[in-house]
C-alpha positions in Angstrom: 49.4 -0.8 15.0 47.1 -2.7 16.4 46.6 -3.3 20.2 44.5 -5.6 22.2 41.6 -8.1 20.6 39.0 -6.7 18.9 35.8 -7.3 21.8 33.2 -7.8 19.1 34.3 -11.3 18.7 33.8 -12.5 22.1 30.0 -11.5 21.6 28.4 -14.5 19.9 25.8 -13.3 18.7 23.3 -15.0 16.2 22.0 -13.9 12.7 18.0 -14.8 12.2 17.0 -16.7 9.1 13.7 -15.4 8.1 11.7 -17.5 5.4 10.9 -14.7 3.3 12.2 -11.2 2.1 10.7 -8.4 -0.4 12.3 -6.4 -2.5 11.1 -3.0 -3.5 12.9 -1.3 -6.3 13.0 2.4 -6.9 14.2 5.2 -9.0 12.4 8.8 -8.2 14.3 11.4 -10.2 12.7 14.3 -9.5 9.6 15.6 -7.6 9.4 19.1 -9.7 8.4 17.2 -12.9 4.3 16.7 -12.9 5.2 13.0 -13.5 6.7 12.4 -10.4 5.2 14.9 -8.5 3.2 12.8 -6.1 5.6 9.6 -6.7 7.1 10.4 -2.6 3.8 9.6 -1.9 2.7 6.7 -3.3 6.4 5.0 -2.6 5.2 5.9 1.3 1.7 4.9 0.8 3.2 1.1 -0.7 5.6 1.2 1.9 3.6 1.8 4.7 0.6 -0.8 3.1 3.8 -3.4 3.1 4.7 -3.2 6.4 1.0 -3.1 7.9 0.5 -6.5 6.1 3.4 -8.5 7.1 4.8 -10.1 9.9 8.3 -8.9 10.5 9.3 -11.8 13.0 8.9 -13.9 9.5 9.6 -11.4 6.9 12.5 -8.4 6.0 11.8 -5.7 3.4 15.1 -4.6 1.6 15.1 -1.3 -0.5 16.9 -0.4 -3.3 17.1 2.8 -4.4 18.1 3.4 -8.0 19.7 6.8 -7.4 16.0 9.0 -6.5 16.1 12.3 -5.4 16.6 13.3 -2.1 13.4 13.2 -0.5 13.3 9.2 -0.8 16.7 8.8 1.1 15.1 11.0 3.6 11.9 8.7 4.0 13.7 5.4 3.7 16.0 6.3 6.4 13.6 7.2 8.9 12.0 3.4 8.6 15.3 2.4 9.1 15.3 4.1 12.6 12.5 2.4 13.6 13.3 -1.3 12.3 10.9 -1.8 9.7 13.2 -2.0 6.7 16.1 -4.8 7.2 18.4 -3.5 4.5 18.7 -0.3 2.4 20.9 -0.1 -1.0 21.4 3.7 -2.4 23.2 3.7 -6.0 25.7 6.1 -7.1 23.9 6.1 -10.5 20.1 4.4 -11.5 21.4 0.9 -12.9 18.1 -0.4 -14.1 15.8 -2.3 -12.9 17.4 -5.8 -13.6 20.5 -4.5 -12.3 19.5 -3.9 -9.2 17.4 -6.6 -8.6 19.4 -9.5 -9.7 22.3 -7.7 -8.0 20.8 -8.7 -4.6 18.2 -11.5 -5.5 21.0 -13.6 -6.2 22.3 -13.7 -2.7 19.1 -13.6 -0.6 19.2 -16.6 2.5 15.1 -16.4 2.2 13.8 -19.7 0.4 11.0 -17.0 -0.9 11.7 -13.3 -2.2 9.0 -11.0 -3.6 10.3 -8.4 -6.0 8.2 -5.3 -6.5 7.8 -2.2 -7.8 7.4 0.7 -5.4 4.1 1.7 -6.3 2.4 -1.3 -5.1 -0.3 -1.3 -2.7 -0.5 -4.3 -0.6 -3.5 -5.4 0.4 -5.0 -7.4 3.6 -3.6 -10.6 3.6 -1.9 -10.5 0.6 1.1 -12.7 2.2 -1.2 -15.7 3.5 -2.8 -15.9 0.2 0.0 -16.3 -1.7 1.9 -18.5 0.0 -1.3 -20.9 0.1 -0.8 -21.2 -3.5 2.8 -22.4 -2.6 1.2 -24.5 -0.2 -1.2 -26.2 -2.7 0.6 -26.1 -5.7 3.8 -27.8 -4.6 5.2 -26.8 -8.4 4.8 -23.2 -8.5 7.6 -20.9 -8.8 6.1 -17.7 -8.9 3.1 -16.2 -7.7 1.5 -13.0 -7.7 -0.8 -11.6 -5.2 -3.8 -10.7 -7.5 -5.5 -12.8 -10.6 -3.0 -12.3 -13.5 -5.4 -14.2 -16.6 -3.9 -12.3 -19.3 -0.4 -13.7 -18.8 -1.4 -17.1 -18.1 0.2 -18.0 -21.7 3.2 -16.1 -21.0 6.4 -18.4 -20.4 4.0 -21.1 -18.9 5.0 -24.0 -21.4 5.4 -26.3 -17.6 1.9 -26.2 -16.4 0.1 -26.2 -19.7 2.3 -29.7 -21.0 1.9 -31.4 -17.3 -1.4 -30.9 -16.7 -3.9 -29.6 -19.6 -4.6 -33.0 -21.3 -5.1 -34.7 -18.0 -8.0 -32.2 -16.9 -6.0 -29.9 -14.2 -6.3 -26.8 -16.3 -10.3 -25.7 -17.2 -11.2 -22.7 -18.7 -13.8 -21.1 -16.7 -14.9 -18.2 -15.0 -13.5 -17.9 -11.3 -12.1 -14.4 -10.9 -15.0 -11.6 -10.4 -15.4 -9.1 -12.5 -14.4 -6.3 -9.4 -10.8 -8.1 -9.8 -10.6 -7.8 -12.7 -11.6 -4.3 -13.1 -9.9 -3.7 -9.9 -6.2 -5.2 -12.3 -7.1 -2.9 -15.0 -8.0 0.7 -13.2 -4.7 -0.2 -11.5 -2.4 -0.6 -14.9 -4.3 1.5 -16.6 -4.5 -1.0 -19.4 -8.1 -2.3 -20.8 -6.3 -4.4 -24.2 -4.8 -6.6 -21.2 -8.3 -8.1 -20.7 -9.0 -8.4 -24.0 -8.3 -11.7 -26.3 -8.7 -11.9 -30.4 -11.2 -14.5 -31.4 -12.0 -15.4 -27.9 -14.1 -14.5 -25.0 -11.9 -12.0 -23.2 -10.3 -12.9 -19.8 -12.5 -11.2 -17.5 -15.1 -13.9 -19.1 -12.7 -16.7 -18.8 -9.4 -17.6 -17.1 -7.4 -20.4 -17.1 -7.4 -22.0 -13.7 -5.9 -24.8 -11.7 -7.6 -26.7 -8.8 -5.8 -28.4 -5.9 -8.7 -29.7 -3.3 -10.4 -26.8 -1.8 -7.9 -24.1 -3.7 -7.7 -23.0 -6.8 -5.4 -20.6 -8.2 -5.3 -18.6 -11.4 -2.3 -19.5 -14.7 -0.3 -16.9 -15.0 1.9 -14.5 -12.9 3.0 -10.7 -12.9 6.6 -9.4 -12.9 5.3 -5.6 -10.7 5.0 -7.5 -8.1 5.4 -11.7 -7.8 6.8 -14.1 -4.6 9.4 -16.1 -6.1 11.1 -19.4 -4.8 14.7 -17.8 -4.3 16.4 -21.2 -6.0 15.8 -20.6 -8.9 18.4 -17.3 -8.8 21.1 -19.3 -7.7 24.1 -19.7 -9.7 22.6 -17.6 -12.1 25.7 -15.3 -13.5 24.9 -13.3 -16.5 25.0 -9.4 -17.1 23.0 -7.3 -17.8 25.0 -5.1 -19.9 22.7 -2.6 -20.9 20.7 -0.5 -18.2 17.4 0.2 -20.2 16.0 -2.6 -22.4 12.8 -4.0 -23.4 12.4 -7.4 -22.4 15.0 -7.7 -19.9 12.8 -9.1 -17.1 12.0 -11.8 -19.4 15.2 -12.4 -19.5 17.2 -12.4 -16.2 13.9 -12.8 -14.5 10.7 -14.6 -15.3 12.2 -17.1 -17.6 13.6 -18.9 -14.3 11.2 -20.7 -13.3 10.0 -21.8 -16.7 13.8 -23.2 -17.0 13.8 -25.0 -13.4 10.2 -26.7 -14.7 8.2 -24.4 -12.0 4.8 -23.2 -12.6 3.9 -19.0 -13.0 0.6 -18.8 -11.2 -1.9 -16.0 -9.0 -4.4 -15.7 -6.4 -8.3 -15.6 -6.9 -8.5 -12.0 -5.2 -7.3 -9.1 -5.5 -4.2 -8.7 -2.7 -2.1 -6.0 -4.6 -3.2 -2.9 -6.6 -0.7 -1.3 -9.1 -0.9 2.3 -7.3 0.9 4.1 -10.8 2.2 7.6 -9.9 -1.0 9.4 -8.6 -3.0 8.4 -5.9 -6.4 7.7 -6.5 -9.5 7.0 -4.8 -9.0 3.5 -3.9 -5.4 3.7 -2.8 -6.5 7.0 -0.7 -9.9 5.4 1.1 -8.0 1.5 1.7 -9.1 0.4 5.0 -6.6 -2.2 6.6 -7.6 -4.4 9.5 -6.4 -3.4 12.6 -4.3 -6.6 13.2 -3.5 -8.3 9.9 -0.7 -10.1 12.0 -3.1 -12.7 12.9 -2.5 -14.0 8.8 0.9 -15.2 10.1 2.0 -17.5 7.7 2.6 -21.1 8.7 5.8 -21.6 6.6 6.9 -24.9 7.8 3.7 -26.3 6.1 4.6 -25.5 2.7 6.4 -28.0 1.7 9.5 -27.5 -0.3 9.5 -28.8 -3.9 12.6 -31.2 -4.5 14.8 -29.6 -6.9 16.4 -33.1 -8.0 12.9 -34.4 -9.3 12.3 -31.4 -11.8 12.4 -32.3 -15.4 14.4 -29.4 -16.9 13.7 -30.3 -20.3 12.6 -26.7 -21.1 13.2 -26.9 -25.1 11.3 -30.0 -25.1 8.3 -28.6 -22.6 8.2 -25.3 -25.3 7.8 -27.9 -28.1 4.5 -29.3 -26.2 3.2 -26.3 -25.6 3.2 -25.2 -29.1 1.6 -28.3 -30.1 -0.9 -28.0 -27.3 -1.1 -24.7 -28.8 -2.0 -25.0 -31.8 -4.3 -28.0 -31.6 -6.8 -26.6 -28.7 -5.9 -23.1 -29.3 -5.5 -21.9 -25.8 
């Protein structure tokens, strides 16, 4: 029986709305197998490169942990204790990936959400230069925080049919060849650099110019910012836990379908860590303040949903055409 009224009602206290949230995704099974044996460390190492270069007044970090072992319940609950991670999601069982991430990017308040992967290391002012691609780029949906040339053909059938016949795409060289090497010592992965029958992307990339920025086609899905719209009243399942091509999917195909644009920054402001720390990762120097790249968020302005052309089937027909008569 109850007696009395509960006193937690008379309290009145206010929730914050923040303008932007990251998600780091992870799933650690072991630290005895040589594959994982340092992975504790680099998750601490993104972690604590995350929360170095944000501002918290404007930004929560939720984790989601995919069923690890142990020893990552241990360190995520000590940056609980001190504030730095807003929200913290522990599995019974490792879900996948999608799973997990549509299971809470669906619901986030934040007009923006960055999903990543926990072996990310974020870089000085990674945050301010992405969101001045928002900024300038009224149309973009996703952005990633370091030049992503290689997929600037991937599910980018919007920018491509909008803008390459009146001149806002060129194909030129912008990103330096330290960012790029800098994309593929990270992922480990020279054929990503390389194109057939053309000059590969660390000699050209496909960029797009807004006044005195310029940004570069093509987004990541390790680690991206993401217009949280585009998740809502999204409702299918992902009924199988392991699966290539998922992301594509439930994830990147979004903002294709809302008629958004999948762009990246000129510099390098993320490096794909892997599961061994290296030299960079290990000698990283971070300014002593990076607060002082608060983002100005009420000066992005906010795309209106109502004027995007959704015609996506149509868009993918352009692009093809495009496609096949300047041979991007």
């Amino acid at each position: 029986m109850r007696k009395g009224v509960n006193p937690e009602k008379f309290k009145e206290e206010r929730n914050i709305q923040k303008y932007h949230r990251v998600l780091v995704v992870c799933y650690i099974p072991s630290v005895q197998d040589d594959y994982y044996k340092e992975s504790v460390a680099v998750l601490e190492k993104s972690l604590n490169s995350l929360i170095k270069t944000i501002n918290l007044e404007t930004t929560s970090i939720t984790f989601i942990n995919n069923n690890s072992t142990v020893e990552v319940d241990d360190l995520i609950k000590g940056y609980l204790l001190t504030n730095q991670i807003d929200k913290y999601v522990l599995y019974n069982e490792n879900r996948g990936k999608v799973y997990a991430v549509i299971d809470e990017v669906r619901s986030v308040f934040e007009p923006y959400v960055t999903i990543a992967d926990c072996d990310v290391l974020f870089l000085n002012n990674w945050e301010d230069a992405v969101f001045s691609v928002f900024k300038n780029n009224p149309k973009a949906g996703v952005v990633s925080p370091l030049p992503c040339p290689g997929l600037a053909l991937y599910l980018n059938e919007n920018i491509f049919s909008d803008l390459y016949l009146f001149g806002g795409i060129k194909y030129t060289k912008e990103v330096t060849d330290y960012d790029i090497d800098l994309y593929v010592q990270g992922v480990n992965n020279f054929a990503l650099i390389n194109r057939e029958n053309k000059s590969s992307w660390k000699e050209k990339q496909y960029i797009v110019k807004r006044k005195n920025s310029k940004a570069v086609v093509g987004a990541s899905h390790f680690v991206a910012t993401y217009k949280s719209f585009i998740f809502k009243g999204e409702t299918s399942f992902p009924e199988i836990k392991f699966k290539n091509g998922y992301e594509q999917n439930f994830i990147d195909v979004l903002a294709s379908k809302k008629g958004l644009y999948r762009l990246s920054t000129i510099k390098t402001h993320a490096y794909h860590i892997g599961n061994k720390l290296d030299d960079f990762t290990l000698n990283y120097q971070f300014l002593e303040n990076d607060k002082q790249h608060k983002v100005n968020f009420s000066r992005i302005t906010p795309v209106d949903q109502k004027t995007l052309f959704h015609g996506y089937i149509f868009k993918k027909i352009v692009f093809k055409f495009l496609n096949k008569l300047f041979k991007f």
